[in-house]
N, C-alpha and C positions, 0 to 999 in steps of 0.2 A: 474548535474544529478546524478554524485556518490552518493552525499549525498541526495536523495532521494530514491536510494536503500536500502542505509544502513539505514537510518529511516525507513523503511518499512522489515527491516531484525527481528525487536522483535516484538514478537507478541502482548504485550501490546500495542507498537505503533501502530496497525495494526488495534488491538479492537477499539484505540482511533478515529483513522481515519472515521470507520465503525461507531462510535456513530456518528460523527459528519457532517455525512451523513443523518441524520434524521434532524438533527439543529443545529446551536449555542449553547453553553453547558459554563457557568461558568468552573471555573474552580475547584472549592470545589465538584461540580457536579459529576465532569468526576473524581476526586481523590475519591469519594462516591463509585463509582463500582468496584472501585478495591482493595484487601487487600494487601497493598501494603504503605511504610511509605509515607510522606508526601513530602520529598526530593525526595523518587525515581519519584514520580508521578509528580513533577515538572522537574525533571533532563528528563524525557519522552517528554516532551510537550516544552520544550526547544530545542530539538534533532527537532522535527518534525516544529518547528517556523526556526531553523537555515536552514533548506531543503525547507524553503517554500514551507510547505505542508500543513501550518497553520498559520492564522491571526490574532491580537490579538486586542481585545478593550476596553481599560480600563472604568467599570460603578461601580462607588464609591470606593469602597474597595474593589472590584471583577473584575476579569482579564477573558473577554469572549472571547472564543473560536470558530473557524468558518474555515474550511475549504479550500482551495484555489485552486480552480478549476485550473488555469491555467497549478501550476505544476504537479497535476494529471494527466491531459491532453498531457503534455512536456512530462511525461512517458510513457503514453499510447501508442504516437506517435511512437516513439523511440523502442517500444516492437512490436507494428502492422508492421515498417518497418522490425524489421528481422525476423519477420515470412511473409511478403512478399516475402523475397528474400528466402528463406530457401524454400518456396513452388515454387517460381521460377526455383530454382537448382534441387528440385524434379524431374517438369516435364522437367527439357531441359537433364534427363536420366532417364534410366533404372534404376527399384530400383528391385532387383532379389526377385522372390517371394518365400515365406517361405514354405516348405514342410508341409502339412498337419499335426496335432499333433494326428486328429480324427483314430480312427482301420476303416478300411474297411466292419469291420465284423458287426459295431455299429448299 
């Protein structure tokens, strides 16, 4: 799961992800929306394939791109559980309230 954070730590990866939420996307496609060389935009899409956070299937001489729910999901879980617990420790105490910043006069 490390290495699903840290693919999801650049934001190029992040946009990538976000397209590919709309659909499957070549991979000439996804390097189209970015100005950026053509090694970085691979060396991206390699980062997010090794995190399985991305599919690949090769159609002719084009490498398409797809999404992979599961380890999305793997994340998801993993982030919903400590903020479960984090709201758990909340309420089993007191969390002291913050003095007013408002004037009295306002």
């Amino acid at each position: 799961m490390n290495a699903v954070f840290k693919a999801l730590s650049h934001p190029a990866r992040r946009q990538i992800v976000s397209m590919l939420q709309q659909r499957p996307m070549a991979s000439g496609e996804i390097a189209a929306a970015f100005d950026m060389a053509w090694p970085s935009v691979t060396a991206h899409l390699a980062t997010l394939k090794e995190a399985d956070l991305v599919e690949t299937e090769r159609e002719g001489n084009s490498v398409r791109y797809r999404l992979n729910i599961s380890a999305v999901e793997e994340a998801i879980g993993f982030l919903l559980a400590i903020t479960q617990k984090a709201r758990a420790v909340r309420k089993g105490r007191e969390v002291p309230s913050r003095p007013s910043l408002r004037s009295k006069h306002a």
